[in-house]
Steps between C-alpha positions, in 0.01 A plus 500: 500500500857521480669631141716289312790638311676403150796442665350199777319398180829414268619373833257221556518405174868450476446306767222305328688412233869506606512745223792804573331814661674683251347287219149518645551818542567591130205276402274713705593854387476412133191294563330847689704695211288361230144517683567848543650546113216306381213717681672782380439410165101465614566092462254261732724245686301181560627287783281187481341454864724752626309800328519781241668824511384765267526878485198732485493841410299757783311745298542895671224553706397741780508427840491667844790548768333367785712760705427817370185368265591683209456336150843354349598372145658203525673433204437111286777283620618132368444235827514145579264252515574135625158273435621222799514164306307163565734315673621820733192573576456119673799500663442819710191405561586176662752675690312761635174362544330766305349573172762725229398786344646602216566864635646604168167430357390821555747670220220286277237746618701840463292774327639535105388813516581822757085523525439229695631498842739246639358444835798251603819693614371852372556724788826301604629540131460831508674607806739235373549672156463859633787446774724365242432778242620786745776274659386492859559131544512373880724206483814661690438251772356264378703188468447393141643820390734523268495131445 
């Protein structure tokens, strides 16, 4: 599965639409300006047959370090959800061949409250959390960082 970037993004479509790159380019960056301005402000965005991005707030919760197994807070935290839309959803499943799962679903099923356990993500979450809290992060060499 190969990645593709903003940049080859604004490209095709300048080429789409014999639009300037530069132009495009502006018209992207605000456009991905405002999504992120208006889930900041805890706003839904609808995207009819595309699908919905809304924010959802993580309640703390307890979880294990699957390295060293001991018990970690992780603190609530404010994610993303994206619901995939109708239409979307029926295009990527012609092209692949497959059924789509909404994988974001699963924000829907979060615990509300620390007591009940998360069973999705819990152990990986916590190493996650727990690595970033004491600042050993391993991405010297990886590619992606610093980007």
């Amino acid at each position: 599965m190969a990645t593709v970037t903003k940049k080859e993004l604004i490209d095709r479509i300048a080429d789409g639409t014999n639009y300037r790159r530069v132009l495009v380019k502006r018209v992207v960056q605000q456009f991905l300006d405002e999504v992120i301005n208006e889930l900041g402000k805890g706003n839904r965005l609808e995207f009819r047959d595309f699908g919905v991005f809304e924010t959802k707030l993580r309640k703390a919760r307890r979880a294990q370090n699957p390295k060293t197994l001991q018990p970690v807070e992780v603190p609530e935290k404010r994610t993303v959800k994206f619901k995939v839309g109708r239409l979307m959803k029926q295009k990527l499943s012609d092209l692949t061949g497959g059924v789509i799962d909404d994988e974001a679903g699963d924000i829907d099923e979060m615990p509300e409250s620390p007591d009940e356990p998360d069973t999705e993500n819990e152990a990986t979450d916590a190493a996650a959390d727990s690595d970033d809290a004491s600042g050993e992060e391993q991405q010297a060499g990886h590619p992606s960082a610093g980007a």
